[in-house]
C-alpha positions as CSV (number, residue, x, y, z in Angstrom):
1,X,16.5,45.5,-135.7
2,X,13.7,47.3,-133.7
3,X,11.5,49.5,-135.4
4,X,9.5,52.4,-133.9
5,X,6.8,53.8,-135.4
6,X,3.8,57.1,-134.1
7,X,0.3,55.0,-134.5
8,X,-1.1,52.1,-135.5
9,X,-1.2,53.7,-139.5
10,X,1.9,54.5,-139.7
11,X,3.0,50.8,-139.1
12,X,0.4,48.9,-141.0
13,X,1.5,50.8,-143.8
14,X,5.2,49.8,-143.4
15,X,4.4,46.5,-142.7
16,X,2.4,46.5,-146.3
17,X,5.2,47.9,-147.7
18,X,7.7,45.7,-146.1
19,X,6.3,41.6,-146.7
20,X,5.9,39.8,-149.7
21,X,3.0,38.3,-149.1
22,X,0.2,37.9,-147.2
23,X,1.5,35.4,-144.7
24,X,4.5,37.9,-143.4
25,X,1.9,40.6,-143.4
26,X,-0.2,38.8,-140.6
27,X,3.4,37.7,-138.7
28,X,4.0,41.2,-138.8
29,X,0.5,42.9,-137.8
30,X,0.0,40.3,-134.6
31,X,3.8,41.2,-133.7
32,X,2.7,44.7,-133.6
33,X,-0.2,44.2,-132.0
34,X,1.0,42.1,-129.1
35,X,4.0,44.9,-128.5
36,X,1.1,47.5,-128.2
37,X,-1.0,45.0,-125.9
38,X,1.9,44.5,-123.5
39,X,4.4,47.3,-123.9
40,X,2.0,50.1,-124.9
41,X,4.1,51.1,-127.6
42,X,3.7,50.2,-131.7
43,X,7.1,48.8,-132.5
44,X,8.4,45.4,-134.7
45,X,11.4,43.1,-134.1
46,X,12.8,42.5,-137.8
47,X,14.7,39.5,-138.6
48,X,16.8,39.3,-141.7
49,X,14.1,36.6,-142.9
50,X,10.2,37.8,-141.8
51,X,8.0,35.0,-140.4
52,X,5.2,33.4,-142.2
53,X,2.4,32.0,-141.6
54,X,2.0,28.0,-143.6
55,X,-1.0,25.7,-143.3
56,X,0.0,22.5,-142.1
57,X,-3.5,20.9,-142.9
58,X,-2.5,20.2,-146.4
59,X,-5.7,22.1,-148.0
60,X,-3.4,24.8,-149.5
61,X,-4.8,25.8,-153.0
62,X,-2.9,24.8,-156.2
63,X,-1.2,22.2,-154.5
64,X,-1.4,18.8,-156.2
């Protein structure tokens, strides 16, 4: 589903609205801002399941 949005404001705030957590959040915010970059236009691709970003390094806190 494509979503359009007016400014920048307008989608940061959907997006915040939108995620779970802080991973989909970024996902979401480069997404936009790479649309704007090369399209000129704020919109977002949405998948049934948003990305997320993990760290692969294995220094994630509260893991044991």
């Amino acid at each position: 589903m494509k979503i359009r949005f007016k400014d920048r404001l307008e989608a940061v705030e959907w997006i915040a609205n939108f995620v779970e957590n802080e991973g989909q959040f970024e996902v979401l915010r480069e997404q936009l801002n790479f649309n704007f970059i090369y399209e000129g236009a704020y919109f977002l691709n949405i998948e049934e399941e948003p990305g997320e970003v993990v760290s692969l390094d294995g220094s994630a806190k509260g893991r044991k």
